[in-house]
N, C-alpha and C positions, 0 to 999 in steps of 0.2 A: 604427965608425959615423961619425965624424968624418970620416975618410978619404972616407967613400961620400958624405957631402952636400956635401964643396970636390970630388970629382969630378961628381958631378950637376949642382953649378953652373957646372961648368968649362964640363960639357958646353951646358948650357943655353944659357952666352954666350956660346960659338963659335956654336951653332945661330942666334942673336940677330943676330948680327953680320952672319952669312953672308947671312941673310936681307934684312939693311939694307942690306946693300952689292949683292944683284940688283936690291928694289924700286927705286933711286935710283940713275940714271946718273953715272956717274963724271965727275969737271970735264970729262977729256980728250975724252968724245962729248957734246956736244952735243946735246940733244934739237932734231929738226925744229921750224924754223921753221913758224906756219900757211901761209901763201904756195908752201911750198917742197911741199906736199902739191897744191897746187891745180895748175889745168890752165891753159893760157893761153888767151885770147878765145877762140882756134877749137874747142877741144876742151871749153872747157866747155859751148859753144852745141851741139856735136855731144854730147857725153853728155845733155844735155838732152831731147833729144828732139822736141821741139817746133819745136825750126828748122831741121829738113830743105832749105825753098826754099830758107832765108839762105844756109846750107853753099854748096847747089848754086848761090847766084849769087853767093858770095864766091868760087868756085871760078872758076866763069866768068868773072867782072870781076881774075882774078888777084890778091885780093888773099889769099891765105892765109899768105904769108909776112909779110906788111905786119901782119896784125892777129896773130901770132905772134911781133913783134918785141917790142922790150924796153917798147916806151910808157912812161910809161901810156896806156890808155885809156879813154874812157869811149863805152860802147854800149848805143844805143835801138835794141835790137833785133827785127823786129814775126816776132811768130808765124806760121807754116805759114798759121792763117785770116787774118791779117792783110795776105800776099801771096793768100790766095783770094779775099778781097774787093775787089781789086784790079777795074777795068774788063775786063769779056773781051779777051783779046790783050793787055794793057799787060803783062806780063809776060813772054809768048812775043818779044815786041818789045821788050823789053831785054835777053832773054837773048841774043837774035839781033845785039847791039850791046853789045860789052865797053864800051866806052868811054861812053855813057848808061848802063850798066848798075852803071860804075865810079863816077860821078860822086853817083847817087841812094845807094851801099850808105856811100859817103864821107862824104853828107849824117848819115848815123846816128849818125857817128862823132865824138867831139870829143876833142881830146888832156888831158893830165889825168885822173885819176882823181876824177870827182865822183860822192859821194854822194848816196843820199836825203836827209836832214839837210844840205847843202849847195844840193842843186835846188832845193828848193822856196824858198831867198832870191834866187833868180833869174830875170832877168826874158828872159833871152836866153844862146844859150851860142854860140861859131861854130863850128861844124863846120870837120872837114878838109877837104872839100869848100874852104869857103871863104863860104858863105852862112851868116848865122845863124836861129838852130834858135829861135821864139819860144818862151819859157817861162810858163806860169802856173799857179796854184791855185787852184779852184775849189772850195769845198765842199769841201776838205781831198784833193781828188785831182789831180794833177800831169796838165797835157796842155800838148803839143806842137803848136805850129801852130793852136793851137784846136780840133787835129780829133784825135791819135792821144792816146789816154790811157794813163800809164805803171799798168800792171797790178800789179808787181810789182817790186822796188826791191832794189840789192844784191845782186847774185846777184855773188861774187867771182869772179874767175881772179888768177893771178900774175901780170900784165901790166896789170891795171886790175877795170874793172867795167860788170857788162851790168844794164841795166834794161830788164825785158820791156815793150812797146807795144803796143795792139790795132791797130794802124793805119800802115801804109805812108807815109813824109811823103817829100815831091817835094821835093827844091831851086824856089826863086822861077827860071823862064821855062821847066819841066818840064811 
């Protein structure tokens, strides 16, 4: 009888052990990084769904490589209705002009990785472009230019971070 309960418990703390040592990765692997799961600017705007035009004019203005670089970045990115509400033709007329086309997706863009909890203590940020992007708070909601309002805030990729806008902003003499 003695025999059978130090083999029971033999058995028990092999079973114990075996078990401890699959649930908890071992030093030598590493468990993933968050970042290292995420996708870079283009691919997460592209799983998203919602920025179909951006895709298609980030393609067009060349810059897929540029916003899949190491950055950081930070991107005010404006939704599919955001390029629909655009003036008729203003869009078929940038697409038709890489280089205005490059110029306005540049404006979105600003280097660095800022936050929601960051934006809203700012009064201005500069775009890549090279113009800056007015910043304010209204009533507890962030908008741009005074005209494009940030929807949605944080959305990560591994190269920085997109904040969705309802609204298309021009560079100053656009």
């Amino acid at each position: 009888m003695k025999r059978m309960v130090l083999l029971s418990l033999a058995a028990v703390a092999i079973v114990v052990s075996a078990c401890s040592s699959a649930a908890s990765p071992s030093p030598a692997t590493p468990a993933p990084s968050p970042s290292a799961a995420l996708g870079d600017i283009v691919a997460t705007a592209d799983a998203n769904g919602s920025f179909t035009t951006l895709i298609t004019a980030v393609k067009a203005a060349g810059l897929v490589e540029t916003l899949q670089g190491a950055g950081p970045f930070t991107v005010f990115a404006p939704t599919d209705a955001a390029f629909a509400a655009l003036p008729a033709g203003t869009l078929d007329s940038l697409l038709a002009d890489p280089e205005a086309l490059k110029k306005v997706l540049l404006y979105h863009v600003a280097s660095g990785k800022v936050t929601a909890d960051q934006v809203v203590g700012l009064t201005a940020a500069t775009s890549v472009e090279g113009s800056p992007i007015k910043i304010a708070v209204k009533d507890g909601k962030v908008y741009l230019n005074d005209s494009a309002q940030v929807v949605t805030t944080d959305v990560m990729a591994s190269n920085g971070v997109i904040h969705v806008i309802d609204k298309v902003i021009l560079p100053p003499g656009m």
